[in-house]
DOTOR-871079 format. One record per residue (C-alpha): residue in three letters; y, x, z. Coordinates in steps of 0.5 Angstrom, whole numbers, plus 500, padded with zeros to 3 digits. Last residue first. Example, Ala and Ser with C-alpha at 12.3 -4.5 7.8 and 13.67 -1.06 7.14 Angstrom:
<recs>
Ser498527514;Ala491525516;
</recs>
This chain:
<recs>
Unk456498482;Unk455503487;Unk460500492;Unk464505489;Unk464503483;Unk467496487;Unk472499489;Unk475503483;Unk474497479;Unk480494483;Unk484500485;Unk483501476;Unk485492476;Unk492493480;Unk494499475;Unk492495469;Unk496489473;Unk502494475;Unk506495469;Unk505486467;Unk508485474;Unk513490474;Unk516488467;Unk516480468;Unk520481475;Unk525485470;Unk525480465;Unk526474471;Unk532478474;Unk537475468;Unk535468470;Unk535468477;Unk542472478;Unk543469484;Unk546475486;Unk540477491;Unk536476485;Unk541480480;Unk541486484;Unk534486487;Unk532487479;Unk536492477;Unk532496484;Unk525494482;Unk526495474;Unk529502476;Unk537504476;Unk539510477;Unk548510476;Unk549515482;Unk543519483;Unk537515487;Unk536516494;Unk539509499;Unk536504493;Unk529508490;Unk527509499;Unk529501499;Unk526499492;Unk519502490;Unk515498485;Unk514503480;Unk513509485;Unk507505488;Unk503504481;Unk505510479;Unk502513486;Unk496508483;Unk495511477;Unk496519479;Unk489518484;Unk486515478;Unk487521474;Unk486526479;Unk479523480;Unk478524473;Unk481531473;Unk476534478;Unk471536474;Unk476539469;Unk480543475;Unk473546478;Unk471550472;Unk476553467;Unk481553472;Unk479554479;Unk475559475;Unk482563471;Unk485563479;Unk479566482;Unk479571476;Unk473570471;Unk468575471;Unk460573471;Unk461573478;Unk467569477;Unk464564473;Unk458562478;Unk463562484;Unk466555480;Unk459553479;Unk457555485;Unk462550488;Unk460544485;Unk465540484;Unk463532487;Unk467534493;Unk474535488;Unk473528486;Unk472526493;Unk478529496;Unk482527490;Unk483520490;Unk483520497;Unk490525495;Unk492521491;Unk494515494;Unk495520501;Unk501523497;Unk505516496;Unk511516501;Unk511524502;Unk511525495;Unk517518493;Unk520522498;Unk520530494;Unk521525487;Unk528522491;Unk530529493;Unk529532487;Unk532526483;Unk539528486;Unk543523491;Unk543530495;Unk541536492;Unk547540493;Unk548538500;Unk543542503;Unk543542510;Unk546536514;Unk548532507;Unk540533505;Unk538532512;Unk542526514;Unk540523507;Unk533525507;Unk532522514;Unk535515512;Unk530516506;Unk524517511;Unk526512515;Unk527506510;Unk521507506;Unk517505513;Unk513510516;Unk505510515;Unk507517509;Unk510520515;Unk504519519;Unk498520514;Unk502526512;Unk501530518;Unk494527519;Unk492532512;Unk496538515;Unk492537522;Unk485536518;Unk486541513;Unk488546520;Unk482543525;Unk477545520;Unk474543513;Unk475550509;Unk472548502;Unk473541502;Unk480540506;Unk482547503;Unk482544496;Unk484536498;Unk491539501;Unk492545495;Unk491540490;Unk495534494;Unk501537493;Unk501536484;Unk498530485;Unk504528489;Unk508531484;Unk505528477;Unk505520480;Unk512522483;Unk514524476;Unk511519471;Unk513514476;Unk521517476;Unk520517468;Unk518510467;Unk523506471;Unk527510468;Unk525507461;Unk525501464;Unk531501467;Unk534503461;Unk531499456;Unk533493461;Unk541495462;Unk541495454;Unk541487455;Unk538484448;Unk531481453;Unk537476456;Unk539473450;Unk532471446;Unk533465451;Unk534464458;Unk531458459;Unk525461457;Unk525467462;Unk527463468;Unk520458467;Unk516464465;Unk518466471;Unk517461475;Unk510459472;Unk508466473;Unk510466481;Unk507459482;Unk501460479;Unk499466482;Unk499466489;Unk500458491;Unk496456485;Unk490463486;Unk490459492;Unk489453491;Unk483454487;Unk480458492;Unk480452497;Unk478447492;Unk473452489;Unk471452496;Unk472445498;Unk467443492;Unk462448494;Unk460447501;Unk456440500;Unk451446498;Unk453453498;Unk447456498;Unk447464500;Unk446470495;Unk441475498;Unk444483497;Unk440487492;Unk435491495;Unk437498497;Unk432503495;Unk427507499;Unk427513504;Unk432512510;Unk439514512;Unk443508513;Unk451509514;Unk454505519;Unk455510525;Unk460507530;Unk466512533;Unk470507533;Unk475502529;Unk479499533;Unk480505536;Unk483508531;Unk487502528;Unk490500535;Unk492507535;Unk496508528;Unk498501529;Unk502503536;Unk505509531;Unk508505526;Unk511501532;Unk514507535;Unk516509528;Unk520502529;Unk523503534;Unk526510532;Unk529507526;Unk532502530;Unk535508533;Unk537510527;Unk540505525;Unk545505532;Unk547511531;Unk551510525;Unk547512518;Unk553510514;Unk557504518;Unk556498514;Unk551500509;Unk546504514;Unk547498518;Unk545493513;Unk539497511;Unk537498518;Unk537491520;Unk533488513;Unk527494517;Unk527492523;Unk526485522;Unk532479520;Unk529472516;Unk534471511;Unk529468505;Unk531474500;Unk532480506;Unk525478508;Unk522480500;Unk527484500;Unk525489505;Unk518490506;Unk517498511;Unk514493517;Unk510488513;Unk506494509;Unk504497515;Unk502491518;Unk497490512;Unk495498511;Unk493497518;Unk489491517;Unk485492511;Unk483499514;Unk481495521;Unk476489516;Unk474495512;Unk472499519;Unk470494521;Unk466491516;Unk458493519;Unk461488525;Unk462482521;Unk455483518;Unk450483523;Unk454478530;Unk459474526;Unk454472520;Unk448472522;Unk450467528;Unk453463522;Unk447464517;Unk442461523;Unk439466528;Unk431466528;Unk428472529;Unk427472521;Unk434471521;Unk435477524;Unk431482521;Unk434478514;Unk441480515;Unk439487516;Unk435488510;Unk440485507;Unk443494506;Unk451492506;Unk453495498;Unk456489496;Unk460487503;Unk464492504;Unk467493497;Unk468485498;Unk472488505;Unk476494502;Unk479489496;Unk480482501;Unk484486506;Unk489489501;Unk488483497;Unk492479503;Unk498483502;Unk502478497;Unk500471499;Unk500473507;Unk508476507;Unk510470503;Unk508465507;Unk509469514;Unk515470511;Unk516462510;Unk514461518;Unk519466521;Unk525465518;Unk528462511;Unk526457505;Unk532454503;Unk533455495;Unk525452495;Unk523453488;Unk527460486;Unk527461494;Unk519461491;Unk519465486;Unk524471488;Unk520472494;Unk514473490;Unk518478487;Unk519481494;Unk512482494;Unk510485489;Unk506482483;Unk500486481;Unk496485489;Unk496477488;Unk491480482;Unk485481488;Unk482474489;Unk483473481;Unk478478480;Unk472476484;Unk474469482;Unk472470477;Unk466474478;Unk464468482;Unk464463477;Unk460458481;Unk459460489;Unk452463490;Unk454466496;Unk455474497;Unk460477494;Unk465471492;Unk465468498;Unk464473503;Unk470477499;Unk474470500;Unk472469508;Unk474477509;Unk481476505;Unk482470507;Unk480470515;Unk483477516;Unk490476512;Unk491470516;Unk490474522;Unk494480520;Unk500475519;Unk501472525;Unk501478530;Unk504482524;Unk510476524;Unk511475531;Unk512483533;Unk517484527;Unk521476530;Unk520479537;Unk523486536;Unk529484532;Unk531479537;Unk530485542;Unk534489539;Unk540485538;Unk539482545;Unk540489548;Unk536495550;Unk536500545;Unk543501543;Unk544502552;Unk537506552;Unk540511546;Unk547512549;Unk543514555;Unk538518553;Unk543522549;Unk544521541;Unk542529540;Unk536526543;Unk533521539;Unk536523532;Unk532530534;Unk527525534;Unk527521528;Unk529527524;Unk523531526;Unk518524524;Unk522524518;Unk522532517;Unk514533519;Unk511532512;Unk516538509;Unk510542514;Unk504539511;Unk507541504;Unk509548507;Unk502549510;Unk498546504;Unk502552500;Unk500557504;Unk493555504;Unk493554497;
</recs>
């Protein structure tokens, strides 16, 4: 197991190996003059300008709708709890599709805000409610009854017990906006990443793509920190004899006609309009569109390369989530943060790295399913891997200890004994790597063999041709894949706020 954990921590460090030695083997000033220019700078503002404004408006919704549906008594709340999260089945480059499908000239700056915080706002909003419905109101009702108001409750007792929510949220937000690369190719707004693929497919891993990449893995970096120091080295837990008391449900009052209005428009804009679209392509197709032998095909391998990554990154995160729990130092914890880095990189860095690498080193397996499953695992691992940790927590390890002192081999112990208890944590923790494999599109586009086609892949091809028609099965395909998928992270969350 270690020296396993040791060879996946160690395969984890290639993208962030490639981008340095990149770096120097360019040479400082080659590499300043690629950097320093109005071209670089453009980018830089139009990526910097969008987190700044995106993140804020995925706060504010994502924190206002889980306070909402967790904690007044708003009307219907348990559906609205789930139609708040259901943006998160449809990816956000089909989002896009939708919306240049009824606005043909939406581009820059403003649309992809548009779309970037229809799409990623439920990664603020699923940790937050979770949050939310396992906060003690003990607290809340100490305050007010020192004579705060349910405003001053709000800002100054339970939005600081939702940092660490609140911060996890908005890192996975600003992650997600700078590794997304259809949906801003669609409506033509340029960031790092859109510049990268064009400069990989006009001068195939030309220096200068590689020092965009290497901006870009700063900026990766600056998220990382922000996101730690934003969320402190503050105790949240209670310790403390007696039960928690169920939380108090606000009154909503004259407030309950706009926040059904409110929530309502929402679910419109996120939901509505993309299904509608589709549904509208799909019957102006015809029968016709589903008989193309392209669309089994990609569905199939669509399929297959989520049911090998899902199996793979399940695989490495065995031997990492083991030696986290039963040896947990600075070694596991190095080796976890190696992966937490690579798999924070865009898609697209870390497919540039494995291109240059595997023609570098070993040709054989370039534009071979190896590498593109070996990509997809540093991608994802940390999916499975959180999944895993905990279920491999909740297994004794006296039992395990009790099988070999009755004769079991190590190995025959950890099988019979520690795998079955853990299987249900691996399981979910497989789901949604399947999920994020399912929709993958700039790694899948630079890694694939020669002649793959996935449903996120097919479907790229037809929209960026104005092909709406025949893309809306693939896009129809993909979100009905990920609901399930959307619904376990979904249920997963509120199980573990105790509910």
């Amino acid at each position: 197991m270690l020296v396993l954990s040791i060879l996946i921590g160690a395969l984890s460090l290639v993208p962030l190996g490639f981008v340095v030695a990149m770096t120097i083997a360019t040479g400082w000033d080659t590499a300043i003059a690629l950097i320093v220019r109005p071209r670089v700078l453009e980018l830089l503002g139009n990526t910097v300008w969008l987190v700044v404004i995106t993140v804020p408006l995925c706060l504010v919704i994502g924190v206002g709708g889980a306070w909402l549906v967790e904690r007044t008594r708003l009307r219907a709340h348990r559906v609205w709890a789930v139609l708040l999260a259901a943006p998160l089945a449809i990816p956000a480059f089909v989002n896009a599709y939708s919306w240049v499908s009824v606005v043909p000239s939406m581009a820059g700056l403003g649309w992809g805000v548009f779309i970037a915080t229809l799409s990623y706002y439920p990664l603020v909003y699923i940790p937050a409610a979770a949050t939310l419905a396992r906060l003690d109101p003990a607290l809340e009702q100490s305050a007010a009854s020192l004579g705060l108001g349910p405003w001053k409750v709000f800002f100054r007792v339970v939005l600081p017990q939702l940092r660490i929510a609140v911060a996890g949220g908005a890192l996975l937000v600003g992650l997600h906006l700078l590794s997304e690369y259809g949906a801003f190719a669609m409506m033509r707004f340029d960031t790092f990443t859109t510049a990268i693929m064009e400069q990989y497919r006009s001068t195939f891993n030309g220096s200068a793509g590689n020092m965009l990449a290497s901006v870009l893995v700063a900026l990766c970096l600056v998220m990382l920190v922000i996101e730690a120091r934003a969320r402190g080295n503050a105790r949240y837990a209670k310790l403390g004899s007696g039960s928690q008391a169920a939380p108090t449900r606000a009154r909503l009052g004259a407030w309950e006609l706009p926040a059904q209005l409110g929530l309502l428009g929402l679910a419109i804009v996120a939901l509505g309009v993309p299904l509608a679209v589709i549904g509208r392509w799909l019957l102006e197709g015809g029968a016709k569109i589903w008989e193309t032998a392209d669309l089994a095909s990609a569905l199939g391998q669509s399929l297959w390369l989520g049911l090998l990554g899902a199996l793979a990154a399940t695989a490495a995160a065995f031997p990492l989530s083991w030696l986290a729990v039963r040896y947990a130092g600075w070694l596991s914890k190095s080796l976890e943060l190696a992966n937490y880095i690579t798999s924070s990189m865009p898609g697209i860095v870390l497919a540039l790295a494995f291109v240059t690498v595997a023609l570098r080193a070993i040709p054989d397996i370039y534009q071979s399913t190896l590498l593109l499953v070996i990509a997809y695992v540093l991608l994802f691992l940390p999916r499975a891997l959180v999944s895993l940790r905990a279920g491999l927590a909740q297994a004794p390890k006296e039992l395990e200890e009790a099988a070999r002192a009755l004769g079991r081999r190590p190995a025959a112990a950890f099988f019979r004994v520690t795998l079955p208890l853990a299987a249900p944590a691996a399981a979910g923790g497989a789901a949604l790597v399947f999920l994020a494999v399912l929709n993958e599109l700039t790694a899948t586009l630079l890694l694939a063999p020669t002649g793959t086609s996935t449903l996120a892949t097919q479907f790229w091809n037809l929209s960026s041709g104005i092909d709406y028609t025949d893309a809306a099965p693939y896009a129809l395909l993909m979100i009905l894949l990920s609901a399930p998928m959307t619904y376990l992270l979904f249920q997963q969350s509120k199980k573990a706020a105790g509910q």
